[in-house]
Every structure is written in C-alpha cells, then in structure tokens.
N, CA, C and O atoms as a GROMACS GRO file, in nm:
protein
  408
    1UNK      N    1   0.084  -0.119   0.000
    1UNK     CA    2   0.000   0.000   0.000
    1UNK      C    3   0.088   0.124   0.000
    1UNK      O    4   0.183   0.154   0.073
    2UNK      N    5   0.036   0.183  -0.094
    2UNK     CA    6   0.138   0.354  -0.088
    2UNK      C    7   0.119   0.405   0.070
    2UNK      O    8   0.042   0.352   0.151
    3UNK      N    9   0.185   0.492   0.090
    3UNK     CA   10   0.176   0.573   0.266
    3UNK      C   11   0.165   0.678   0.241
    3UNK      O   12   0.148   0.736   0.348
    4UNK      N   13   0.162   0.768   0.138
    4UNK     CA   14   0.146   0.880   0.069
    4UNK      C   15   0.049   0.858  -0.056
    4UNK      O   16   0.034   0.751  -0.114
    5UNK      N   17  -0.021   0.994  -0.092
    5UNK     CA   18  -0.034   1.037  -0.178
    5UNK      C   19  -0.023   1.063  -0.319
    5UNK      O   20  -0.101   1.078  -0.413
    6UNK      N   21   0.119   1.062  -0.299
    6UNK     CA   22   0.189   1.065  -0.423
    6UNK      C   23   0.268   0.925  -0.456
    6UNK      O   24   0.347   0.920  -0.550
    7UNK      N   25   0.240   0.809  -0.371
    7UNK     CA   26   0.239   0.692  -0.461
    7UNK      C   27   0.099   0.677  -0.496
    7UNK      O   28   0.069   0.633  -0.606
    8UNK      N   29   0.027   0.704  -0.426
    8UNK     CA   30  -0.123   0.673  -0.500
    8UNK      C   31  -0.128   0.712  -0.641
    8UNK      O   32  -0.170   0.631  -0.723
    9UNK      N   33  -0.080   0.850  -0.682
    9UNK     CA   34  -0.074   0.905  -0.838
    9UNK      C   35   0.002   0.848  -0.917
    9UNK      O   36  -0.025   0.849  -1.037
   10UNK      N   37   0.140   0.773  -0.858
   10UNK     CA   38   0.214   0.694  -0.894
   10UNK      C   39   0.154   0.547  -1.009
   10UNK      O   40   0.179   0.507  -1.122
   11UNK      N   41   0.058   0.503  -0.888
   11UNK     CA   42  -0.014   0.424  -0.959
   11UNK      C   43  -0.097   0.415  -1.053
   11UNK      O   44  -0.105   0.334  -1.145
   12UNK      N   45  -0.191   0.549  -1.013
   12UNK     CA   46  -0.309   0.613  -1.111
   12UNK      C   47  -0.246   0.624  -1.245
   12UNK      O   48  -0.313   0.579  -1.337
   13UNK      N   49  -0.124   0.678  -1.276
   13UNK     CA   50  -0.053   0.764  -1.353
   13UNK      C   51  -0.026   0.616  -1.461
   13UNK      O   52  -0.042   0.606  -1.583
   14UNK      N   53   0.023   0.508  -1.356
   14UNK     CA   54   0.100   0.385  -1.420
   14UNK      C   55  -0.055   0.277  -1.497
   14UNK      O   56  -0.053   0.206  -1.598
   15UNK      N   57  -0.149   0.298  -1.421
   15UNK     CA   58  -0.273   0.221  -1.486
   15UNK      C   59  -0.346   0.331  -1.654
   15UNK      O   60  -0.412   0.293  -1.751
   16UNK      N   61  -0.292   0.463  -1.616
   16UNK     CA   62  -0.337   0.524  -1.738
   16UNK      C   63  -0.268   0.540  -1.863
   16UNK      O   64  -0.316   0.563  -1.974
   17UNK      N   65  -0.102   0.520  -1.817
   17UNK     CA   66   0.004   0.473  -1.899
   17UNK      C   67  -0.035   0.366  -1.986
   17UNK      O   68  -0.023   0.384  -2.107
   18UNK      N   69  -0.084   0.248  -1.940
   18UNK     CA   70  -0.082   0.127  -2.001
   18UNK      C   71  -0.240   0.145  -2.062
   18UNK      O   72  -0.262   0.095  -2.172
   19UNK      N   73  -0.325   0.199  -2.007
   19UNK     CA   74  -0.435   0.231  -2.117
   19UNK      C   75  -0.380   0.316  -2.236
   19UNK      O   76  -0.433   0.298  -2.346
   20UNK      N   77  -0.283   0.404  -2.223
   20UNK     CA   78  -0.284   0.500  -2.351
   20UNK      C   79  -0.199   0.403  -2.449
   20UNK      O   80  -0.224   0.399  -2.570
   21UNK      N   81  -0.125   0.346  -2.405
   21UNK     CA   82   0.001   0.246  -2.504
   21UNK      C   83  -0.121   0.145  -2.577
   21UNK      O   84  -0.121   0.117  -2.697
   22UNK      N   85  -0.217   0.099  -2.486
   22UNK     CA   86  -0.314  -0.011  -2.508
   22UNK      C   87  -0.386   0.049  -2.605
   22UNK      O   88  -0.410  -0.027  -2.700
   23UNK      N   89  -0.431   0.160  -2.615
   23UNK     CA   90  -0.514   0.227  -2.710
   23UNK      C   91  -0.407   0.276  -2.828
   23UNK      O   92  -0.463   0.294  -2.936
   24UNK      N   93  -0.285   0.296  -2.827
   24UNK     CA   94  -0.228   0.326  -2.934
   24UNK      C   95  -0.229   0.158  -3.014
   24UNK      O   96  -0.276   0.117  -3.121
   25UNK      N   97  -0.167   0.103  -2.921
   25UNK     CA   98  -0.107  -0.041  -2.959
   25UNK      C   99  -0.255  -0.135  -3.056
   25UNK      O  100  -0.227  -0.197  -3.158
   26UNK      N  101  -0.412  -0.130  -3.000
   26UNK     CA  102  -0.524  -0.161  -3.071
   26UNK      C  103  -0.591  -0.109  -3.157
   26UNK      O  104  -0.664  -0.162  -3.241
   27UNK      N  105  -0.558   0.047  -3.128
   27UNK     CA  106  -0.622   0.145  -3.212
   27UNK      C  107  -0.534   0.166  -3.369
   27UNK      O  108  -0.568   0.203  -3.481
   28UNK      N  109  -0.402   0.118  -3.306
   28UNK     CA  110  -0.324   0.094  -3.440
   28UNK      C  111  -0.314  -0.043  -3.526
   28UNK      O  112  -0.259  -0.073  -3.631
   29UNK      N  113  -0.381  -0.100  -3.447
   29UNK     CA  114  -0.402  -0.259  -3.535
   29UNK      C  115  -0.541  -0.218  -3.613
   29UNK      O  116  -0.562  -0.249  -3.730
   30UNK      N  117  -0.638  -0.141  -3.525
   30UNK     CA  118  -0.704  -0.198  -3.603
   30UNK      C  119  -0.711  -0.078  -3.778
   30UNK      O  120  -0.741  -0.109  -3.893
   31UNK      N  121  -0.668   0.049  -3.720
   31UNK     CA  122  -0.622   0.112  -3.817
   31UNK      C  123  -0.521   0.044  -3.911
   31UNK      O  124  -0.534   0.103  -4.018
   32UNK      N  125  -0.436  -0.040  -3.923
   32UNK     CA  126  -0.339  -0.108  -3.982
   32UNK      C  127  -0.447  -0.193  -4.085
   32UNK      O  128  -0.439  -0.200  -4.208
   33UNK      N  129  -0.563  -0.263  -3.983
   33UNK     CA  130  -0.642  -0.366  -4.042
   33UNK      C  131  -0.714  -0.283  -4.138
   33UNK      O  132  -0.705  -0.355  -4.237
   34UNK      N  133  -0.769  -0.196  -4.169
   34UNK     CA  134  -0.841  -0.088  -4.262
   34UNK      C  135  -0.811  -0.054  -4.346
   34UNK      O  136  -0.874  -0.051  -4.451
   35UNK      N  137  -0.662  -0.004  -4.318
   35UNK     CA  138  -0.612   0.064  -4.438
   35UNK      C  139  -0.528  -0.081  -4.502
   35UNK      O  140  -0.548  -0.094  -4.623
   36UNK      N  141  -0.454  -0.172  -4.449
   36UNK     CA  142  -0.395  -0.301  -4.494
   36UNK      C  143  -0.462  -0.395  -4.605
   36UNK      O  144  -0.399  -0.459  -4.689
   37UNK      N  145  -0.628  -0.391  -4.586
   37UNK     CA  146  -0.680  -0.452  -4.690
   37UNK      C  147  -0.724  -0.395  -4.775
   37UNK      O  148  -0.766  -0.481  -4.853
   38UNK      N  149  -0.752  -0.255  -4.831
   38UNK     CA  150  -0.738  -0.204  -4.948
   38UNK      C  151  -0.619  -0.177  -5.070
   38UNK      O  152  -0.630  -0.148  -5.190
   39UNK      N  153  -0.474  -0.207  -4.963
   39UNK     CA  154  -0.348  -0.170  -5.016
   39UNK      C  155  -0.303  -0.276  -5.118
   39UNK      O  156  -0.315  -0.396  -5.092
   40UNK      N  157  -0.258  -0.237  -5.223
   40UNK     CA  158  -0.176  -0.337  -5.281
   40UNK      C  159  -0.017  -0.405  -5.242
   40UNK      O  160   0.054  -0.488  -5.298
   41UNK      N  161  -0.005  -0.335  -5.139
   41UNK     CA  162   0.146  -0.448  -5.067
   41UNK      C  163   0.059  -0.472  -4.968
   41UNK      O  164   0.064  -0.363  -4.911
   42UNK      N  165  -0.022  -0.540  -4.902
   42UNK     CA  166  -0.048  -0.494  -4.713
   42UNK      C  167   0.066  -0.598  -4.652
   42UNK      O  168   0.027  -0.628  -4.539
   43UNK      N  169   0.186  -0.663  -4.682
   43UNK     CA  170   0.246  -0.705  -4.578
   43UNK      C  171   0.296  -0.577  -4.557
   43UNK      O  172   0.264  -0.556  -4.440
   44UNK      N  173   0.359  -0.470  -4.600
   44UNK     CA  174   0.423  -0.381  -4.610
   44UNK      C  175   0.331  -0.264  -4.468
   44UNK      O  176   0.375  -0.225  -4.361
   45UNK      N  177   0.235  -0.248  -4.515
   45UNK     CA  178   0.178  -0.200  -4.399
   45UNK      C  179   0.143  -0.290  -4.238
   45UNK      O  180   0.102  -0.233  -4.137
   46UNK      N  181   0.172  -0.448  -4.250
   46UNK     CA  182   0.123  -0.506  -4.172
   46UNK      C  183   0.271  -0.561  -4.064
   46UNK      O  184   0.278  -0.582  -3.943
   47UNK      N  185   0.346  -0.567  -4.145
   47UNK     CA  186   0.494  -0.583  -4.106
   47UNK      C  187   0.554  -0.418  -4.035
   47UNK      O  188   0.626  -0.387  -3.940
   48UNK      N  189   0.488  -0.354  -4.127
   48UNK     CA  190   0.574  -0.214  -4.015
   48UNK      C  191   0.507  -0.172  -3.978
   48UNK      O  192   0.550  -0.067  -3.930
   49UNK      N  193   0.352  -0.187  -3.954
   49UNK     CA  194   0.249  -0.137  -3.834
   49UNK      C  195   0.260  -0.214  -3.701
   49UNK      O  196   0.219  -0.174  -3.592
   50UNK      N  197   0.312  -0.313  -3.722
   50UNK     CA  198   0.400  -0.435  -3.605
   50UNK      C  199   0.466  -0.383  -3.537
   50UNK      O  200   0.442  -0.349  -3.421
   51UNK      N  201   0.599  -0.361  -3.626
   51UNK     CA  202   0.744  -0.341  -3.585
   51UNK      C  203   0.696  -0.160  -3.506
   51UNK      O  204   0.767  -0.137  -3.408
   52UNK      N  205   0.630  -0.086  -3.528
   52UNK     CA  206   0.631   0.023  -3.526
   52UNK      C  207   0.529   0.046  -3.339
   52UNK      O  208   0.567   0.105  -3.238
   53UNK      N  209   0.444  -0.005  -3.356
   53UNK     CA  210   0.359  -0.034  -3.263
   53UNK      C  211   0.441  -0.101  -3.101
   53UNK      O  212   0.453  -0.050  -2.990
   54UNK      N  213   0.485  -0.236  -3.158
   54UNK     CA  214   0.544  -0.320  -3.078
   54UNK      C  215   0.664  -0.211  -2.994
   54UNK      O  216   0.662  -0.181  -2.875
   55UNK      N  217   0.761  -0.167  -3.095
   55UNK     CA  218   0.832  -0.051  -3.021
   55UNK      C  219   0.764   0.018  -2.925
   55UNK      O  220   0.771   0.010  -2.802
   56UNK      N  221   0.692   0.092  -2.999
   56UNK     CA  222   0.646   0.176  -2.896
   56UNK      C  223   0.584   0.161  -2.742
   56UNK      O  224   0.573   0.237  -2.646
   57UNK      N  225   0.554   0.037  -2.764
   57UNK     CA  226   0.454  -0.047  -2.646
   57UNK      C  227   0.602  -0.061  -2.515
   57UNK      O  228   0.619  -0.023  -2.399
   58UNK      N  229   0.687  -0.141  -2.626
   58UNK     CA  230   0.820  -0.179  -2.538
   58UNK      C  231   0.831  -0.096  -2.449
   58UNK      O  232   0.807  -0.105  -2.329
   59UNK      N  233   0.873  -0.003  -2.518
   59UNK     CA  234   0.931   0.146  -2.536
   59UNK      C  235   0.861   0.202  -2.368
   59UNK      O  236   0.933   0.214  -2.269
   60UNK      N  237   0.715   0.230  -2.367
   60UNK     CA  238   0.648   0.233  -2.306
   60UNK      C  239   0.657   0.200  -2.168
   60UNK      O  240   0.694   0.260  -2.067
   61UNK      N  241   0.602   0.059  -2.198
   61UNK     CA  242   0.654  -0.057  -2.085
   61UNK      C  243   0.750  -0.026  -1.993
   61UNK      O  244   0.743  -0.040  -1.871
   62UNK      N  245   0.862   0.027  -2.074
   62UNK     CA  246   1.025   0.017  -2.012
   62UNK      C  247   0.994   0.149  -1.910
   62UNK      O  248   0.990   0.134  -1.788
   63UNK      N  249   0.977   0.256  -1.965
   63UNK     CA  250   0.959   0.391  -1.924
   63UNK      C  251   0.890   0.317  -1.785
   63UNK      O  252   0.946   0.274  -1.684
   64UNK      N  253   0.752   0.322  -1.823
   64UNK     CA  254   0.676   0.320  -1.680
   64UNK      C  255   0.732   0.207  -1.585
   64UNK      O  256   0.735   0.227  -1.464
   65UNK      N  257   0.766   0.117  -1.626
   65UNK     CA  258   0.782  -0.014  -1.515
   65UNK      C  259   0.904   0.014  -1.447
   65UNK      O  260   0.903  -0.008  -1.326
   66UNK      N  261   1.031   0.067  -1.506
   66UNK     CA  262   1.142   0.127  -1.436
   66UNK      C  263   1.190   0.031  -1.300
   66UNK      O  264   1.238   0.063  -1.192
   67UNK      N  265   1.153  -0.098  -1.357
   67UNK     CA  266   1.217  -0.169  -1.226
   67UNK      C  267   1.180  -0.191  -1.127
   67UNK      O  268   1.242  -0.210  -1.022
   68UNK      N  269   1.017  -0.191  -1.162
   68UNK     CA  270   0.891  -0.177  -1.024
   68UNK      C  271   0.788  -0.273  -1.047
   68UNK      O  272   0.694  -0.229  -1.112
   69UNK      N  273   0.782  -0.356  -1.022
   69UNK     CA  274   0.701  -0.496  -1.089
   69UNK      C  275   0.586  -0.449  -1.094
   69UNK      O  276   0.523  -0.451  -1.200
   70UNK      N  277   0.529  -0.389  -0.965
   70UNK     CA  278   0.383  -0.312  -0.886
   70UNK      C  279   0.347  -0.187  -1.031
   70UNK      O  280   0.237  -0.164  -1.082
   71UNK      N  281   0.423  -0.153  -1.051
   71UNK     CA  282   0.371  -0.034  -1.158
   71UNK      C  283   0.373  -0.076  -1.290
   71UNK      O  284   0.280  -0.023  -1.350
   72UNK      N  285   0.454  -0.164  -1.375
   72UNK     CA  286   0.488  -0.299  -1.443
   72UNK      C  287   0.315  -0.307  -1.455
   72UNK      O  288   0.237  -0.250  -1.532
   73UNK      N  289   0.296  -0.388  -1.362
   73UNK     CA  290   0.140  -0.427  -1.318
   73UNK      C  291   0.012  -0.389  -1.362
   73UNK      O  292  -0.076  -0.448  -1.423
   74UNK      N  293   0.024  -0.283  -1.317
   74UNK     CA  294  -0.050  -0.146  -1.303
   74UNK      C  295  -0.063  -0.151  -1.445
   74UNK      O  296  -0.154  -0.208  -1.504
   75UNK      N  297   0.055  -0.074  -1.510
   75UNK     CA  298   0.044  -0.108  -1.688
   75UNK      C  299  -0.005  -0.166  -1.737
   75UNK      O  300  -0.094  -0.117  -1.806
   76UNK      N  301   0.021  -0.361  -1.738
   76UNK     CA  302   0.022  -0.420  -1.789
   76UNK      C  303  -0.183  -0.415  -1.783
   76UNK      O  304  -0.254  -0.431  -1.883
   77UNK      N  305  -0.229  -0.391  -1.657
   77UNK     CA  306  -0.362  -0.410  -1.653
   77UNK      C  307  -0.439  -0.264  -1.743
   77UNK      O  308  -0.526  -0.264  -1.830
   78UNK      N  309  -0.372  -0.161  -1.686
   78UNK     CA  310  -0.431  -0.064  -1.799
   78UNK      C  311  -0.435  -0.073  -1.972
   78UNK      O  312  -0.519  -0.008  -2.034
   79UNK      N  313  -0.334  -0.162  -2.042
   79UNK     CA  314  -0.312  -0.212  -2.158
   79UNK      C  315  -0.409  -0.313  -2.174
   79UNK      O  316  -0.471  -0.295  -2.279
   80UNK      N  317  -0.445  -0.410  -2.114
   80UNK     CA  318  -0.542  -0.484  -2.122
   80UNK      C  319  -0.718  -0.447  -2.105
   80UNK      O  320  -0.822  -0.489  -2.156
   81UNK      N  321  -0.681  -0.347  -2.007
   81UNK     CA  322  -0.838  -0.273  -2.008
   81UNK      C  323  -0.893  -0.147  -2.141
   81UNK      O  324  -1.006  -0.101  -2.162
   82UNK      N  325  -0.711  -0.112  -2.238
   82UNK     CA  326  -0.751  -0.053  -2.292
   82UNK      C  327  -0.807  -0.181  -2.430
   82UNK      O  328  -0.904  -0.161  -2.503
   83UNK      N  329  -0.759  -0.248  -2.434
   83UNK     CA  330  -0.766  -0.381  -2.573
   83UNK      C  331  -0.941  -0.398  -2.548
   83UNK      O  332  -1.024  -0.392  -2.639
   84UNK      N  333  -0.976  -0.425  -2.377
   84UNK     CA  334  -1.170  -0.431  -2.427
   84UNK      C  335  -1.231  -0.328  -2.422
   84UNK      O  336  -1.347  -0.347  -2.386
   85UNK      N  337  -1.194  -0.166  -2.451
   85UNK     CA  338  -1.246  -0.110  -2.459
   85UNK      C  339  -1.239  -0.034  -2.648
   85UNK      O  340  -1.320   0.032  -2.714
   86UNK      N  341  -1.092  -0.090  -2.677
   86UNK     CA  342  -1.101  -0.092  -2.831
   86UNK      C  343  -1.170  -0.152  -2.928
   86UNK      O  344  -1.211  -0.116  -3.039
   87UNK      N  345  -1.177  -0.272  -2.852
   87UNK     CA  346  -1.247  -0.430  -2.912
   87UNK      C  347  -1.425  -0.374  -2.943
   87UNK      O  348  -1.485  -0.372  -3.050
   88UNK      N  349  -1.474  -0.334  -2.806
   88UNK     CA  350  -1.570  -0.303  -2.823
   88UNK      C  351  -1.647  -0.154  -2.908
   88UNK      O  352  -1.756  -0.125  -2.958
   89UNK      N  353  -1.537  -0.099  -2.891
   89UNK     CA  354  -1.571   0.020  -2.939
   89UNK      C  355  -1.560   0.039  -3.140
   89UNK      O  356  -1.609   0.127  -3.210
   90UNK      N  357  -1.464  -0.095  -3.184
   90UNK     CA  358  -1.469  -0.076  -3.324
   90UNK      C  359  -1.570  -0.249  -3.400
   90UNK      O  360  -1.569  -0.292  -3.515
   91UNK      N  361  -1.632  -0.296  -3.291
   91UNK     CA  362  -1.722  -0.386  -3.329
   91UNK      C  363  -1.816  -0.343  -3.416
   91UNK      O  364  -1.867  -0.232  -3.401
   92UNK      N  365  -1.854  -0.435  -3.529
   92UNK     CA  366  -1.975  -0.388  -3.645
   92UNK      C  367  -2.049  -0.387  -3.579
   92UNK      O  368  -2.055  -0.456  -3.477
   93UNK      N  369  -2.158  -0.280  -3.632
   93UNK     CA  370  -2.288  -0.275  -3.576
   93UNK      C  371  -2.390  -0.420  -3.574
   93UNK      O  372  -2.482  -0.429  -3.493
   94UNK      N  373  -2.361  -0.516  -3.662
   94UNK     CA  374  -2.443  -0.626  -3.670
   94UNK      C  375  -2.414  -0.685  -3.575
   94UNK      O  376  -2.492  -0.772  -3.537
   95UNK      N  377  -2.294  -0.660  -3.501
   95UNK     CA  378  -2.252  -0.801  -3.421
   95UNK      C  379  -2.311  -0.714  -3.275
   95UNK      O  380  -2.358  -0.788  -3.187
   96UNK      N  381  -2.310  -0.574  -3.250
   96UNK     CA  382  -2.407  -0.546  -3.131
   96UNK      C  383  -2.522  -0.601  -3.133
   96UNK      O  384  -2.561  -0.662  -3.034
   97UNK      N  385  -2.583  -0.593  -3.225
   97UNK     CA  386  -2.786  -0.656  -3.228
   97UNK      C  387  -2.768  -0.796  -3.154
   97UNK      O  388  -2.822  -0.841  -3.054
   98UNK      N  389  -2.687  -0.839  -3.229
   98UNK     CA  390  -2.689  -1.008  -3.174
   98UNK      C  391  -2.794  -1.083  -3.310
   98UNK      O  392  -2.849  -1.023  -3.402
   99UNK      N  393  -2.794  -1.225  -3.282
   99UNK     CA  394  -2.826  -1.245  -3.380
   99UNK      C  395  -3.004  -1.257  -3.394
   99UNK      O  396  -3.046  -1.318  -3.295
  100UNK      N  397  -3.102  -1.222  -3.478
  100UNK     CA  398  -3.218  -1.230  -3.502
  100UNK      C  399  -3.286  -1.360  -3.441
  100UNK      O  400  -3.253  -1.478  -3.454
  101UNK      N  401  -3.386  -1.304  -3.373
  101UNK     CA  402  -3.516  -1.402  -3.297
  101UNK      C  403  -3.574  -1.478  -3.461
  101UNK      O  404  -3.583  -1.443  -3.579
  102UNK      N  405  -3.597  -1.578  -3.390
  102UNK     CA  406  -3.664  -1.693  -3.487
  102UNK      C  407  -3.791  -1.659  -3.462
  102UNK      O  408  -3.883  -1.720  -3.515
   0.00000   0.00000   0.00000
C-alpha cells in the first residue's frame, strides 16, 4: 500500500500509462487492419504497423515499469483494459444486435 499520496498518483498515472500504449497499440491494429486490406502491398503495412507499434509499447513498458514490478502491473492491466475497450468500441454494428429471434 502507498503511505502517501503521491504513490497513489504513482499508480493512477501507471494504470493510465498502459491504457494510452493499449489504445495506441489496438487502435493501431485496427487502423493497420483498414487501411492493410485495401493496399496493394499490405504485408508492407502489416509488417511495419508491427514493428512500429510493438516498439512503442516496449518502449512504453520500459519507461513506466522502471524496475517496479507493482507499476509494471499497473500497466500491464491498464493495456489490457484498454484492448476491451477498443475491441468493443470498433465492433460492427451487426454483431451489437446479436443475432435475429426466430
């Protein structure tokens, strides 16, 4: 448990970290997925929307976790809370209805 304050923000700060990487990191797949199947190379967009993403996530990761498993954590759960809030938010409209009463 923090004893202060300012590990509390510590944490806040580290769970909103890993939502924003999470929302770059899904929001860029699925942007990758959009523009990738109209393209005439899409490994080209799908290979360096990877490589480009994945960095950044690392990248990320490294920054906030700094050798702190607890904030590590924190991240890792804000990245995951941002993936079902991407998931849901770029779902087709058909698949909200659910499927038609017999």
């Amino acid at each position: 448990m923090p004893d202060t304050l300012s590990g509390t923000l510590v944490w806040v700060a580290a769970l909103l970290a890993g939502g924003l990487l999470g929302g770059v990191f899904f929001g860029g797949l699925w942007w990758t997925v959009r523009r990738g199947a109209l393209s005439p190379t899409p490994a080209r967009w799908f290979l360096g929307s990877f490589a480009l993403r994945t960095a950044i996530v690392l990248a990320g990761f490294y920054a906030v976790g700094a050798g702190q498993p607890l904030r590590l954590g924190l991240c890792l759960l804000g990245f995951l809370l941002a993936r079902a809030i991407v998931l849901r938010a770029t779902r087709p409209a058909a698949a909200v209805r659910g499927p038609p009463c017999a």
